[in-house]
C-alpha positions as CSV (number, residue, x, y, z in Angstrom):
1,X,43.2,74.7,62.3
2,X,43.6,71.5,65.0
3,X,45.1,69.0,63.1
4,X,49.2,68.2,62.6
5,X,50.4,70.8,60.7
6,X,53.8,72.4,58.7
7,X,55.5,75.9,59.6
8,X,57.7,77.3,57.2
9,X,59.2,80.3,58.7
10,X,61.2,83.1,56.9
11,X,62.8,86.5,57.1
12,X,63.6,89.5,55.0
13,X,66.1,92.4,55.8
14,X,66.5,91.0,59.3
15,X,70.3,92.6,59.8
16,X,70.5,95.4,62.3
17,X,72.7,97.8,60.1
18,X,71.3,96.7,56.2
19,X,69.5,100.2,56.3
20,X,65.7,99.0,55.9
21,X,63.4,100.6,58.6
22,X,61.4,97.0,58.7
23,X,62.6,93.3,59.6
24,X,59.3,91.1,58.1
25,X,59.3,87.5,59.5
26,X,56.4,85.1,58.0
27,X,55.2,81.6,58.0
28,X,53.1,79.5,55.5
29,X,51.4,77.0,57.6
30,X,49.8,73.7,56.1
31,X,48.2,70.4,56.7
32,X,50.6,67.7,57.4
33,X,48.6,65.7,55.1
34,X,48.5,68.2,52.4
35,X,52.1,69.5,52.5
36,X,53.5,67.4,49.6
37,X,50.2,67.8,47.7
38,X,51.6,71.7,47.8
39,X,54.8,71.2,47.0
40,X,54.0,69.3,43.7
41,X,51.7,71.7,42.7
42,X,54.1,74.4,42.7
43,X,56.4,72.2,40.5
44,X,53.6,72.0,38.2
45,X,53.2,75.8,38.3
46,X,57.3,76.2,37.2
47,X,56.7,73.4,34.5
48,X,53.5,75.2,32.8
49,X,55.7,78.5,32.6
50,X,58.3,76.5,31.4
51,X,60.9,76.5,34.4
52,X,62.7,73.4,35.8
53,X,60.7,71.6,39.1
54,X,63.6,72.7,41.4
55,X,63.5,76.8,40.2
56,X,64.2,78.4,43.3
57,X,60.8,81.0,44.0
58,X,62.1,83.6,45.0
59,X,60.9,87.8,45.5
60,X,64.3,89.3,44.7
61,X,64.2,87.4,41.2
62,X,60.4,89.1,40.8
63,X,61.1,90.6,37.0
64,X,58.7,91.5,33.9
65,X,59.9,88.0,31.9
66,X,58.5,85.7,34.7
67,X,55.5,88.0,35.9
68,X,52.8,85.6,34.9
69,X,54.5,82.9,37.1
70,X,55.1,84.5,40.1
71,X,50.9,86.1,39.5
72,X,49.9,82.2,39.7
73,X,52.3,81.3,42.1
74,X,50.1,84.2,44.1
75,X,47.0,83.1,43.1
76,X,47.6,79.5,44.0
77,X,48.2,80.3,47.8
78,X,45.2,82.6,47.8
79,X,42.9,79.8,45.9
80,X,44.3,77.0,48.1
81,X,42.1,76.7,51.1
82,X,44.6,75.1,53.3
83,X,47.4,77.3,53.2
84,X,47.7,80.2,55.7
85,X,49.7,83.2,55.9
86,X,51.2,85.0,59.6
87,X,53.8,88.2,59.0
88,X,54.9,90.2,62.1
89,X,56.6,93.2,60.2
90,X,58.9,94.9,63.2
91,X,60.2,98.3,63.0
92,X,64.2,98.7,63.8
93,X,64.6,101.9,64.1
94,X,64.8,102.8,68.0
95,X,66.0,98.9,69.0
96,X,67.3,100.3,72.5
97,X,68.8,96.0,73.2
98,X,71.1,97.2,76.0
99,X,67.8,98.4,78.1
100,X,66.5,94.5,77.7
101,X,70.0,92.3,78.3
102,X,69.5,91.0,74.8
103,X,71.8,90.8,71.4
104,X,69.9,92.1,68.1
105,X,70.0,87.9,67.6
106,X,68.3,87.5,70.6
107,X,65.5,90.0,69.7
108,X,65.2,87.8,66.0
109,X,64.3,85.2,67.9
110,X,61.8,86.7,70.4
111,X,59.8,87.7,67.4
112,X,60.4,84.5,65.8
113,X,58.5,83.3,68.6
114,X,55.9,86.1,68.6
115,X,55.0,85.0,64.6
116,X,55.1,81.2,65.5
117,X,52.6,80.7,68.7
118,X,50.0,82.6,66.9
119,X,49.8,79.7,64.2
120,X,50.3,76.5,66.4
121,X,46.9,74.1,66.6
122,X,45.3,74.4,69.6
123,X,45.9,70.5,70.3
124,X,48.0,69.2,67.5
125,X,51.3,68.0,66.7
126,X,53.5,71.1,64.5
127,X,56.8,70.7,62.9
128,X,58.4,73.8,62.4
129,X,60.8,74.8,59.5
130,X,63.1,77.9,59.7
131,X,65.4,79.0,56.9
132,X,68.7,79.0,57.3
133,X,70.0,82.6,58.6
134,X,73.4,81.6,59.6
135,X,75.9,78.8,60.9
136,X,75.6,79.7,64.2
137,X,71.9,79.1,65.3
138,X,71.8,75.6,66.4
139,X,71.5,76.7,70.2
140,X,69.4,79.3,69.6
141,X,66.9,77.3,67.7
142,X,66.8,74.4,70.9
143,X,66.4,77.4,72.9
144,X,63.4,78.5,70.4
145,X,61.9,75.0,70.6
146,X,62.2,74.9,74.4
147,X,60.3,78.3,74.7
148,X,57.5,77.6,72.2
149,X,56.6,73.8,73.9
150,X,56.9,75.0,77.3
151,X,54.0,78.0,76.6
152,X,52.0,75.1,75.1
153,X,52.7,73.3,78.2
154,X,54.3,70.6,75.8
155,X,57.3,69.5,78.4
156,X,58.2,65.8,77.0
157,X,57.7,67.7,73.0
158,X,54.9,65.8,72.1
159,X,53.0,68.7,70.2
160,X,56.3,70.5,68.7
161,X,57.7,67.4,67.2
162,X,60.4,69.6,65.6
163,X,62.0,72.9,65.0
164,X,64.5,72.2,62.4
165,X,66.9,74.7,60.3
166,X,66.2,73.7,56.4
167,X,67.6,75.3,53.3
168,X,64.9,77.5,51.5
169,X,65.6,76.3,48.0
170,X,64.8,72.7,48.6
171,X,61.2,73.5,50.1
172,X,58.8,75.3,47.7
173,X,56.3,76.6,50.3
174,X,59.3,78.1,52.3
175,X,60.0,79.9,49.0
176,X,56.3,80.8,49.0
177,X,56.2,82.4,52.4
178,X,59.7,84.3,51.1
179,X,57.5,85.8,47.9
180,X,54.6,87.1,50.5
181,X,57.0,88.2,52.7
182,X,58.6,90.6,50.2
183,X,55.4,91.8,49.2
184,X,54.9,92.8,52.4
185,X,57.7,94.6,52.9
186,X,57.7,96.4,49.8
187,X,54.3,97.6,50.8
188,X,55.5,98.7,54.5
189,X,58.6,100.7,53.0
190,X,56.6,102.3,50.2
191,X,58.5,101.8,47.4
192,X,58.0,101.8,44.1
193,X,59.6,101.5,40.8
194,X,59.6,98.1,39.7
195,X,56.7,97.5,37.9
196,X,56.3,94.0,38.3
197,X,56.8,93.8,41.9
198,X,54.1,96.6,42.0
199,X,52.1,94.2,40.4
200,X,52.8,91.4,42.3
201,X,52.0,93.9,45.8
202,X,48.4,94.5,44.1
203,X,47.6,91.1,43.5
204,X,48.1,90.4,47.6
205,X,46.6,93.1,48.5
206,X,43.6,92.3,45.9
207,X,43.5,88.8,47.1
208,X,44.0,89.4,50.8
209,X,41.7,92.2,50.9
210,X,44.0,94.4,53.1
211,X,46.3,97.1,52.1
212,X,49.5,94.9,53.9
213,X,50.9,97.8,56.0
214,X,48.2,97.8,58.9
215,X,47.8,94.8,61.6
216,X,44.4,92.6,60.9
217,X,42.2,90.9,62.7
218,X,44.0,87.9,65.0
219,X,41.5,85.7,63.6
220,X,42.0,86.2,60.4
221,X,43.9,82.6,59.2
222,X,44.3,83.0,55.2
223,X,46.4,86.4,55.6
224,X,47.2,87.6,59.2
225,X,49.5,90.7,59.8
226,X,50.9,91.8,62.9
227,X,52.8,95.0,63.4
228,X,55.2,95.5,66.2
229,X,57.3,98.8,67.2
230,X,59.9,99.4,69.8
231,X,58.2,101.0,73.1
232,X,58.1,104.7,72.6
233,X,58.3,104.6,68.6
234,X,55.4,105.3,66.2
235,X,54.2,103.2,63.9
């Protein structure tokens, strides 16, 4: 993809002590041109199940009731040829952040970076959308956006025209990217139980054609996956 494009960037159990072995970050990316084009058709998806245009898509409110919704919520990423998925599922367990001069916030944003270069056009403006994690990451976010133009070579930030913190429920393909995110964590922890996100797990993996806990190919644009582990752990 080489033409101006939208990130939406999200996170699931990213805390260092919230007990979950993986922290998942993911991104939908999108045309520029095509990005409000998406966001009506998932208001037309809520209307057709018979939700309101601004119910907030999310996985934690996955239940049996609203399975058929969140199914062709799935099925309208998968069937829409200009949307693209990144993850980068990172294991926690042995985080050694002393031995690298870094904060556990520090190491969110290294990988933040990791999941974003991958999905930036070759020679094209981006503007990059990260959900809100907290009050405090202004800095860290200019910091993020210095990083990411100056490995593009992008010193006067002609390419990254922004990197801005945005609340999840007022952007429907950030809530999206939250749905595919918690698929692909509920795949990498194993669990089961809840019948409809079991479902909803099958239907990615169905779609994507991957089982969701292994790292594809880097070329692969619809549904990439990237798995990362601390030096010395095992996958």
């Amino acid at each position: 993809m080489n033409i101006p494009v939208n990130i939406y960037c999200d996170e699931s159990t990213h805390l260092p002590s919230d007990g979950h072995p993986f922290m998942v970050q993911g991104a939908i990316v999108c045309p520029l041109s095509e990005s409000d084009g998406a966001h009506r058709r998932l208001i037309e998806i809520r209307q057709r199940h018979g939700l309101t245009g601004d119910f907030e898509i999310k996985w934690n409110k996955i239940s049996p009731a609203k399975l058929s919704f969140y199914l062709d919520v799935v099925d309208y990423f998968f069937d829409d040829d200009d949307l693209g998925f990144r993850a980068v599922v990172s294991r926690k367990k042995g985080l050694d952040h002393a031995s690298f001069d870094q904060t556990h916030d520090d190491w969110y944003y290294k990988m933040l970076f990791y999941l974003i270069r991958n999905v930036l056009p070759a020679s094209s403006e981006a503007y990059i959308y990260l959900d809100k994690k907290d009050t405090k990451g202004g800095s860290k976010v200019d910091r993020l956006h210095q990083v990411i133009a100056n490995a593009r070579f992008d010193f006067d930030r002609q390419k990254i025209r922004r990197l801005q913190i945005v609340e999840s429920h007022h952007v429907g393909l950030m809530q999206l990217a939250d749905v595919l995110i918690g698929a692909v964590n509920y795949a990498n922890r194993g669990l089961s139980g809840n019948v409809a996100k079991e479902e909803i797990v099958q239907r990615v993996r169905d779609r994507a054609g991957i089982t969701l806990t292994q790292t594809t190919l880097l070329s692969a644009t619809k549904f990439n996956l990237f798995k990362w582990t601390p030096r010395g752990e095992e996958l």
